[in-house]
C-alpha positions as CSV (number, residue, x, y, z in Angstrom):
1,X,149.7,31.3,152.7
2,X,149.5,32.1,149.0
3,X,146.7,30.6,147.1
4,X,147.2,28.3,144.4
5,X,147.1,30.1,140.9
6,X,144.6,28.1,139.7
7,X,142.3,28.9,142.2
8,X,142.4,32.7,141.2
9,X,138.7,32.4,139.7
10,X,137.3,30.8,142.8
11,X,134.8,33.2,145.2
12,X,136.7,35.0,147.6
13,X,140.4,34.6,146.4
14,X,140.4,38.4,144.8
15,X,141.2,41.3,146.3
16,X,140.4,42.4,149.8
17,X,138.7,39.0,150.0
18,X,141.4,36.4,149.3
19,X,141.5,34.4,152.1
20,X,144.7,32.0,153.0
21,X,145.2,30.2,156.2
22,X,148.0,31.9,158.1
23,X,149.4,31.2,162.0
24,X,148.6,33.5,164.8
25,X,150.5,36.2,165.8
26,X,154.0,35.2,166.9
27,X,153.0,31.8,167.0
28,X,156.4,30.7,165.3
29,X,157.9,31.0,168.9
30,X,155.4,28.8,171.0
31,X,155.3,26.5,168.3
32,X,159.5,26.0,168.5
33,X,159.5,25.8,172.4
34,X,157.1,22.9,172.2
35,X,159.1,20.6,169.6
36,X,162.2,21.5,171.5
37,X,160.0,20.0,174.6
38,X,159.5,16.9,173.0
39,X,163.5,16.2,171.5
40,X,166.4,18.8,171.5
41,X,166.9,19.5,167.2
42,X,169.1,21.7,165.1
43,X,167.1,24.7,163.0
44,X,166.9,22.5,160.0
45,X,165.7,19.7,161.2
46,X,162.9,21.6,162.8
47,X,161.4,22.7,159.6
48,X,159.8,19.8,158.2
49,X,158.4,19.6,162.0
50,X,156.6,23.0,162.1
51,X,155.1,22.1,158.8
52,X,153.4,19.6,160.6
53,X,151.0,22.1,162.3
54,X,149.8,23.3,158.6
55,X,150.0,27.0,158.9
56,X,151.3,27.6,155.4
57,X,155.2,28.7,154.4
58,X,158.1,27.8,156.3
59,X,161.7,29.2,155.6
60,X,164.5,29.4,157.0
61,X,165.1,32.6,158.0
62,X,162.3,32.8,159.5
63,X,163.2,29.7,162.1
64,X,166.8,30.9,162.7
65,X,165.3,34.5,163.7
66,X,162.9,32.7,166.4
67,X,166.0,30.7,167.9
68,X,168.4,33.5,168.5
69,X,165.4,35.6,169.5
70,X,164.8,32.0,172.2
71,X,168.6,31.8,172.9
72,X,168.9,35.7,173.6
73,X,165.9,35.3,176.0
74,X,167.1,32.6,177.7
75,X,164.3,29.9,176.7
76,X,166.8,27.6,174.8
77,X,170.3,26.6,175.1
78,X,172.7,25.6,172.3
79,X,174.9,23.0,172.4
80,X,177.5,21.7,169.5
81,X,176.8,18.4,168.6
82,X,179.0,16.2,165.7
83,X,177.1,14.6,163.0
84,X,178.7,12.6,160.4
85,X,181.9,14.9,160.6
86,X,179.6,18.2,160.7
87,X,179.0,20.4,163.8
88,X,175.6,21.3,163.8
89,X,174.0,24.0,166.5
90,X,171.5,21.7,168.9
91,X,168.5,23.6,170.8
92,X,166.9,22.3,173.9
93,X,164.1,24.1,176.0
94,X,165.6,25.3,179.6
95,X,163.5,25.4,182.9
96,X,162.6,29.2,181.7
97,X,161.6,28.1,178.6
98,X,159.2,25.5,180.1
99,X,157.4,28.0,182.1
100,X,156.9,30.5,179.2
101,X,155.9,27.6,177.2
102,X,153.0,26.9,179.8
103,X,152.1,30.7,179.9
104,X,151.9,31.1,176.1
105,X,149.8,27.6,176.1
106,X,146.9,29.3,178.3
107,X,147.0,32.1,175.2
108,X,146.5,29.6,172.6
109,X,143.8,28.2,174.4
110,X,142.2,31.4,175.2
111,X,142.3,32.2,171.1
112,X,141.2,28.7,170.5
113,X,138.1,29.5,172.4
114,X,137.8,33.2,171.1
115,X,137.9,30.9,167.2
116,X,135.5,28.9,169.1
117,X,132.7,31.3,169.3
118,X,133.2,32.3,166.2
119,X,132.4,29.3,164.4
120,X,129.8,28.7,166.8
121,X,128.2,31.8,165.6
122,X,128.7,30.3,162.2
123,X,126.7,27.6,162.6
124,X,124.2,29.6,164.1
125,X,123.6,31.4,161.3
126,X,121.6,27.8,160.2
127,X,122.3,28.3,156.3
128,X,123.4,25.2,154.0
129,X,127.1,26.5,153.7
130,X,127.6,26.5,157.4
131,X,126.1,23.1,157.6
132,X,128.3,21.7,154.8
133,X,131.4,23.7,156.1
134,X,131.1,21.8,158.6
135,X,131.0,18.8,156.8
136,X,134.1,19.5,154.5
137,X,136.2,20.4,157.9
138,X,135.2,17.5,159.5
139,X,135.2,19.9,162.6
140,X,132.3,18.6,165.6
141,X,130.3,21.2,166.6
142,X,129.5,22.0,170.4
143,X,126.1,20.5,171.0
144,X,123.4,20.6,172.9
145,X,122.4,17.0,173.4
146,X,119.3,17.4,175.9
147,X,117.1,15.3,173.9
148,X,114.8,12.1,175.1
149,X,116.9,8.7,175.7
150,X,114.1,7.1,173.3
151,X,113.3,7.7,169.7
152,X,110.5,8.1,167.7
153,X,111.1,4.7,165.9
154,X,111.8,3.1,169.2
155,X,109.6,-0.1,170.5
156,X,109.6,1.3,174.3
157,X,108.8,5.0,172.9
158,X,105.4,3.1,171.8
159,X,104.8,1.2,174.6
160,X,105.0,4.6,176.9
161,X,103.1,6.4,174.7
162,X,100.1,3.6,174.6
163,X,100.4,3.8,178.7
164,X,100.5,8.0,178.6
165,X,97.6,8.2,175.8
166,X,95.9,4.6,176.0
167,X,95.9,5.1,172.2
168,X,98.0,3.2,169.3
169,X,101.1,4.8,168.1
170,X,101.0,5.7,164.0
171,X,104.2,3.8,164.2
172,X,103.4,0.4,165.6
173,X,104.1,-2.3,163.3
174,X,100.7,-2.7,163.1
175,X,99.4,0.1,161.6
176,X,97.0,3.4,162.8
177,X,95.1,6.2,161.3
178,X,97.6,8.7,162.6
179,X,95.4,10.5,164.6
180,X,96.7,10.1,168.3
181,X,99.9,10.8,167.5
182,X,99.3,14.2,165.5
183,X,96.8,15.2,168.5
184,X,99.6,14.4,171.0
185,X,102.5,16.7,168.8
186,X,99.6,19.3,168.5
187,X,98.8,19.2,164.6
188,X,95.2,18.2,163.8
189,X,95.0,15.7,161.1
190,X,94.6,16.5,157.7
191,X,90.9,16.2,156.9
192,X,90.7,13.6,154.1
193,X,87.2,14.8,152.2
194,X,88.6,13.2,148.4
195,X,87.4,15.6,146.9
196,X,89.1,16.8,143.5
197,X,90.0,20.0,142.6
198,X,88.6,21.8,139.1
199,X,91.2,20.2,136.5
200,X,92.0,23.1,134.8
201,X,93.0,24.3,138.8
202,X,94.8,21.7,140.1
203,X,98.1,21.5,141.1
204,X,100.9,20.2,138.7
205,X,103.0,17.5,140.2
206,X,106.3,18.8,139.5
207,X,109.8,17.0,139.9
208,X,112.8,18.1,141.8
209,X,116.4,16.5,142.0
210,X,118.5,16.9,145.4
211,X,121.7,18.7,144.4
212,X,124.6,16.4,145.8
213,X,126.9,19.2,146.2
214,X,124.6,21.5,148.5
215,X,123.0,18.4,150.4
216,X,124.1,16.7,153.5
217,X,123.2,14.7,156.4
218,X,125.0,15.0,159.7
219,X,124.8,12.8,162.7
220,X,125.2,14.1,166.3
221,X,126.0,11.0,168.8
222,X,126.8,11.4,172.4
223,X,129.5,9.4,173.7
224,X,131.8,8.8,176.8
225,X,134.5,11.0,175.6
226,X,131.9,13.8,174.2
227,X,129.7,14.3,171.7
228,X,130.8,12.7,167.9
229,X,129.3,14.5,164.5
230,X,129.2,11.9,161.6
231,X,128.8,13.9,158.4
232,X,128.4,12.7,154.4
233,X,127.3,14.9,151.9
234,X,126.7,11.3,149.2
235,X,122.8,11.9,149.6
236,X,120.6,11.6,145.8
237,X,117.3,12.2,145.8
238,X,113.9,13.2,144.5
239,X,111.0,14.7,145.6
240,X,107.3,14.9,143.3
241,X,105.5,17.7,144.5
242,X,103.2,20.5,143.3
243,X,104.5,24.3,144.2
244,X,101.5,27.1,144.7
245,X,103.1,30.1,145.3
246,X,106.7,29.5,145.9
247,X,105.6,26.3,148.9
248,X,104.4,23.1,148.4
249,X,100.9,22.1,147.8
250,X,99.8,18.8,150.2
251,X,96.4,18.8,147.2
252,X,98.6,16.7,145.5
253,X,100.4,14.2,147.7
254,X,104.1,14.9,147.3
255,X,106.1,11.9,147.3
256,X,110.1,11.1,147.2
257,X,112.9,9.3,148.5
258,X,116.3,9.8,149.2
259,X,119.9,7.8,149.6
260,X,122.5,8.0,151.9
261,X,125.8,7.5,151.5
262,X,126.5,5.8,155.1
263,X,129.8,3.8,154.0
264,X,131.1,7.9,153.4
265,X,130.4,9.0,157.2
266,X,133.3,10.5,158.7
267,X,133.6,12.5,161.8
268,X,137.3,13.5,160.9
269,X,138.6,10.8,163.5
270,X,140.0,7.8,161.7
271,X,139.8,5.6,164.6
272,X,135.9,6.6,165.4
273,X,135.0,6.0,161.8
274,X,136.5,2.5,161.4
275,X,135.0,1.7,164.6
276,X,131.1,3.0,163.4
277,X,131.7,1.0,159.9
278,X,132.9,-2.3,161.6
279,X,129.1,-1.5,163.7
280,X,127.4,-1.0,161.2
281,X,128.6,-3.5,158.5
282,X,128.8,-0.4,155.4
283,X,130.2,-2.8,153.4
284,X,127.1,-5.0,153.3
285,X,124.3,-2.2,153.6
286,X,126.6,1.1,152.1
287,X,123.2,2.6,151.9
288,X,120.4,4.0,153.8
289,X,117.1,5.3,152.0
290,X,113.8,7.0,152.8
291,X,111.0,6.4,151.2
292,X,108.7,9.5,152.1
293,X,104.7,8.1,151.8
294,X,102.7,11.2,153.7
295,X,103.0,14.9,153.8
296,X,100.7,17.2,156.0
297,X,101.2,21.1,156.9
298,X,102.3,20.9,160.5
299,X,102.3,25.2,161.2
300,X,101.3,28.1,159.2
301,X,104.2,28.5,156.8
302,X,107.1,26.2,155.0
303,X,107.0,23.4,158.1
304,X,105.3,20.3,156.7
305,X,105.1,16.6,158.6
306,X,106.5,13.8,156.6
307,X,105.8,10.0,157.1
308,X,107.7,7.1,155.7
309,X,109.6,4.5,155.5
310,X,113.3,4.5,157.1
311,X,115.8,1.2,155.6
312,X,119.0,1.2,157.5
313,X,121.3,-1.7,158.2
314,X,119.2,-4.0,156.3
315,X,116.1,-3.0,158.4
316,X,113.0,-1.3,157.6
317,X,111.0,0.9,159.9
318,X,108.4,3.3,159.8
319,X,109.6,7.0,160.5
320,X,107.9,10.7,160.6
321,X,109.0,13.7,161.6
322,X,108.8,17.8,160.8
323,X,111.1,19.5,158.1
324,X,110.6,22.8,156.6
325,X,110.7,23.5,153.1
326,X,111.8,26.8,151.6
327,X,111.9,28.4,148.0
328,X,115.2,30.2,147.2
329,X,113.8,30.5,144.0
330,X,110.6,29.1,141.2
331,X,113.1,26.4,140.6
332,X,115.3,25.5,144.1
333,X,114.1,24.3,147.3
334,X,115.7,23.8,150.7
335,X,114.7,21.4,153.0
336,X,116.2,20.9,156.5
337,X,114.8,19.2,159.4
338,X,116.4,16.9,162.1
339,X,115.1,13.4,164.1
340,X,116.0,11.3,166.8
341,X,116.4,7.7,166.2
342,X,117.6,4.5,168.5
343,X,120.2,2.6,166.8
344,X,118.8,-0.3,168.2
345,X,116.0,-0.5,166.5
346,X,117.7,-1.1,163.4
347,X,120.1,-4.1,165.2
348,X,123.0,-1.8,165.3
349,X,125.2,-2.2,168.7
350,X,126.1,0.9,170.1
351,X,130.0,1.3,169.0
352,X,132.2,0.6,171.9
353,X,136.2,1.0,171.8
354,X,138.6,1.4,174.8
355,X,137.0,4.2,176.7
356,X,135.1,5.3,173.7
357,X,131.1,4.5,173.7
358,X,128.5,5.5,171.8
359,X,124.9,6.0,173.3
360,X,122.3,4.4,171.3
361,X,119.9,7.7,170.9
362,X,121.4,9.3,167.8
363,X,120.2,12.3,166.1
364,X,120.1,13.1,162.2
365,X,120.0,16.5,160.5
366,X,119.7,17.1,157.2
367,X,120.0,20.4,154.8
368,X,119.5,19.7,151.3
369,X,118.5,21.7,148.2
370,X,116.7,20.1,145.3
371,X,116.3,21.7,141.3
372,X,113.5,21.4,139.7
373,X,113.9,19.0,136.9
374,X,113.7,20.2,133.6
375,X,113.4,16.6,131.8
């Protein structure tokens, strides 16, 4: 399929690059037999049908080619049929034609997989455009969903935890040092001496503004017809923190927050999505936010643990968890990280429709990339 002119100056359209989405090989004649399988029609009236799969160009000649090619083969038969005082050439799909049919469905499948595996690959690659490709295709990766049933915000996560540990969960309503729970994920506690840097030394708090068209936040659910990925890309955002060479300095607390655009979720299912906004009322709360109040090095490197507040459905909760931060350059950072949560917590009913249900324990990703601020 031909690109639009006016998308000449776009990346990729030039050349030995320019990309267009085009069927598969032969796929004209598959994609005949199995309209002719659902209602006998006349070459015309086919065309607008085939357009329906979104492969690019149809004409003419093209379809009238594939149906002798059909007819000479034996797949379809002709009939004459009168129409308003014209004789028009009707197709229909014979037995033959069925079975072929069936035969050229296992190679479609068996390409769909090969595609498959190569966006699996894609995504496995773990770089911002994969993650907001899939976003814009409002495609559902294949997912491994082997995480716990509870969250880290859940009520009965903290109650097994005080049985396990016999020692107060950081996120208990009411309150902790922290200490337990960063012995039990294996991160000792930041030593908190309060003592200052040299002046002339220290750090300078620096701001940095999440870039809305590189950011989003995906949400993998597991349901009774397979897993679901909920995707927006309306996130906005800052973050205040202090860079020493090219990562972020914990001497000076960072501090943020960020928005999310929950009334923009979409998994690329219509009915699904309508379903999770009825759930969880968007048009009251269109919002969720994260206020981020601790940050602590949680490995040698770019991984850092963040504490916070989580508001969601009108609820407010405390929430941690590990996300690693990483200079592309002096003024951009990426930040990814995922988390489970319990929608429960936040008085959200699991989704339920027909045969479709949604299982409580959802988890969030998010890629983002931030600019430092030059105001």
């Amino acid at each position: 399929m031909a690109m639009d002119q006016r998308d000449r100056g776009a990346p990729g359209t030039e050349g030995a690059a320019r990309f267009g989405l085009a069927p598969p090989r032969r796929f004209m004649l598959p994609a005949i037999l199995l309209l002719l399988s659902e209602e006998p029609d006349y070459g015309y009236g086919l065309m607008p049908r085939l357009m329906e799969f979104r492969f690019g160009r149809v004409d003419r000649p093209a379809v009238y080619r594939a149906l002798a090619r059909l007819d000479q083969d034996g797949l379809v038969r002709v009939s004459a049929e009168d129409r308003s005082g014209q004789v028009r050439r009707v197709y229909a799909v014979t037995p033959l034609g069925q079975r072929v049919l069936r035969v050229w469905m296992g190679v479609i499948r068996e390409e769909h997989a090969h595609l498959g595996e190569v966006i699996r690959r894609y995504q496995a690659t773990g770089t911002i455009d994969a993650t907001l490709s899939e976003v814009e295709g409002g495609w559902a990766p294949d997912l491994d969903l082997g995480w716990s049933p509870v969250s880290t915000t859940s009520m009965c996560r903290r109650r097994l935890m005080r049985l396990e540990s016999d020692v107060d969960d950081t996120l208990h309503p009411d309150g902790g040092d922290g200490a337990a729970d960063s012995e039990e994920c294996g991160i000792a506690p930041e030593p908190s001496t309060g003592a200052e840097a040299d002046p002339e030394g220290q750090p300078v708090e620096e701001r940095f503004v999440l870039d809305s068209e590189r950011s989003a936040v995906l949400i993998d659910a597991r349901s009774t017809v397979g897993p679901i990925c909920f995707a927006t890309m309306g996130l906005e955002g800052s973050l205040y923190a202090a860079m020493v060479d090219g990562a972020v300095s914990t001497d000076v607390p960072p501090t943020g927050w960020l928005t999310i655009d929950v009334s923009g979720l979409s998994s690329g299912n219509k009915v699904y999505d309508a379903e999770l906004q009825r759930r969880i009322d968007s048009r009251r709360f269109p919002t969720a936010t994260v206020e981020l109040r601790e940050c602590a090095p949680s490995a040698p490197g770019s991984r850092y643990r963040l504490r916070g507040e989580l508001t969601f459905h009108g609820i407010t909760r405390p929430a941690e968890g590990t996300v690693n931060v990483e200079s592309l350059s002096a003024d951009r950072l990426v930040i990814s990280g995922e988390q489970i949560f319990d929608i429960r917590d936040f008085a959200v009913p699991s989704p339920t429709m027909l045969m479709l249900r949604l299982f409580p324990d959802v988890r969030v990703r998010l890629h983002a990339e931030a600019e430092r601020s030059v105001a």
